[in-house]
C-alpha positions in Angstrom: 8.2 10.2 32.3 9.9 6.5 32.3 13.2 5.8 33.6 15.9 4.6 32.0 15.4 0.7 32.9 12.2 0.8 31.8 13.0 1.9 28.5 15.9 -0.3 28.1 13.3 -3.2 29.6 11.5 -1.9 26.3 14.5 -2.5 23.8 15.2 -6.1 25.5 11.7 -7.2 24.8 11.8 -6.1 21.4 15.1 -7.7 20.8 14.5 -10.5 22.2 10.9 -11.2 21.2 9.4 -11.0 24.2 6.9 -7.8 23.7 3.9 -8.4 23.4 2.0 -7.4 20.1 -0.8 -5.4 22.3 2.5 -3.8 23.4 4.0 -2.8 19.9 2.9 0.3 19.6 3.8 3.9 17.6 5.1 5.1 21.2 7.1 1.8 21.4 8.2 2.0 18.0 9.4 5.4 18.6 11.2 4.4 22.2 13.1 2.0 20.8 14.2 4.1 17.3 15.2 6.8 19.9 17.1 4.4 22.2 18.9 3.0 19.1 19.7 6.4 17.8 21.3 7.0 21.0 23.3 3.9 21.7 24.4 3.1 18.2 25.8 4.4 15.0 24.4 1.9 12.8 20.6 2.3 14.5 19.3 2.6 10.9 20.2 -0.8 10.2 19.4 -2.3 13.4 15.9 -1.2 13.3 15.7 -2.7 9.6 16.5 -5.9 10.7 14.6 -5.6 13.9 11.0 -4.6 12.8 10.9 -7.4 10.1 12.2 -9.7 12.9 9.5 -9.2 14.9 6.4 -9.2 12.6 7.7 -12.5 12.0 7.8 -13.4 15.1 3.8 -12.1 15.2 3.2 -14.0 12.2 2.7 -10.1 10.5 2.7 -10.8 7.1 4.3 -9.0 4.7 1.9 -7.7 1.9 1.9 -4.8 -0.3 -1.1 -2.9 2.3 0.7 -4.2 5.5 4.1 -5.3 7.5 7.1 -4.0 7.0 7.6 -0.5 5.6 11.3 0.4 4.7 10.5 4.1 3.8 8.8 5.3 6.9 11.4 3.4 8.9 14.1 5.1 7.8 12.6 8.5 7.7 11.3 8.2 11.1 15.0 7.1 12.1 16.2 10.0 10.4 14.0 12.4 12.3 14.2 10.2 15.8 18.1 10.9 15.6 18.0 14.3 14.2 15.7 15.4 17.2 18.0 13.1 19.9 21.0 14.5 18.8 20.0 18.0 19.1 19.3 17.8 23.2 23.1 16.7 23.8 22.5 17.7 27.8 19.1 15.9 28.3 19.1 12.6 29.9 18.2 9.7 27.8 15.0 9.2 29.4 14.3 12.9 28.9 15.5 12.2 25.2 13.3 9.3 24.6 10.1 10.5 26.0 10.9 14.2 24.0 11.2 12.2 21.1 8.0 10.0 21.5 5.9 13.5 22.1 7.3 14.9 19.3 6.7 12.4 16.8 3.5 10.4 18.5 1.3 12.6 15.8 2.4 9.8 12.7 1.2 12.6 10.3 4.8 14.4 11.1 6.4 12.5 8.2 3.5 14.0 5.9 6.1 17.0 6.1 8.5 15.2 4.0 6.5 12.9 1.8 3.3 13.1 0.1 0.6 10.2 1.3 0.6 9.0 -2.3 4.6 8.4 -2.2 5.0 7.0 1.3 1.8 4.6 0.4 3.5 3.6 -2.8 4.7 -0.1 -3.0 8.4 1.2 -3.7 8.5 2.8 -0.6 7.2 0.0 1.7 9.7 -2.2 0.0 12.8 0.0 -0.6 14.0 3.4 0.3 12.3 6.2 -1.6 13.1 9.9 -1.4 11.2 12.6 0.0 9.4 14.7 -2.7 7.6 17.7 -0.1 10.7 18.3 1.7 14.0 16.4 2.9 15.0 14.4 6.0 17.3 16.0 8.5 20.9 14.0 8.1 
């Protein structure tokens, strides 16, 4: 388990550019939608404008195979703050690291979404409904 500094060390670095891209991983994806979906009400759009943000800062380009995806962000925030919300006496450490076991499998949003939808090029540029199931609110 990390403590809380170390997760909120996480955040800074990906706000502020300093992560490394060996160090941008699904776990640290998922610590820092979790943190977010703690600490703010608008984490949706704050991990929007923050993944883009820092593939550019990577030089990650933005293709129709690769970069940013706006579908699976927003689903996986969805779920991230769905599952957050519904441990309101765990510690946010406890919290962040229940939702990185969780959702560390990527093939949870496969619950939702068929591969062929969540691969389409709608959904990497735009919001796209689930069609298998839908997202927790």
């Amino acid at each position: 388990m990390r403590t809380e500094s170390e997760i909120r060390a996480l955040v800074a670095a990906f706000e502020n550019h300093t992560l490394q891209y060996e160090e941008w991983t699904h776990a640290a994806h998922l610590s820092v939608a979790a943190a977010y979906a703690i600490d703010h009400d608008d984490c949706i759009d704050r991990i929007r404008q923050g993944i883009p943000s820092l593939n550019a800062h990577f030089g990650v380009p933005q293709t129709p195979e690769g970069g940013y995806h706006d579908t699976l962000t927003i689903a996986w925030m969805h779920l991230i703050r769905h599952h957050v919300r519904s441990m309101p006496d765990a510690s946010f450490a406890e919290k962040i690291d229940s939702a990185v076991e969780k959702f560390l499998d990527k093939k949870a949003i496969l619950d939702h979404y068929s591969r062929e939808r969540i691969m389409s090029i709608e959904a990497r540029y735009g919001w796209v409904e689930p069609d298998l199931s839908p997202l927790p609110e």
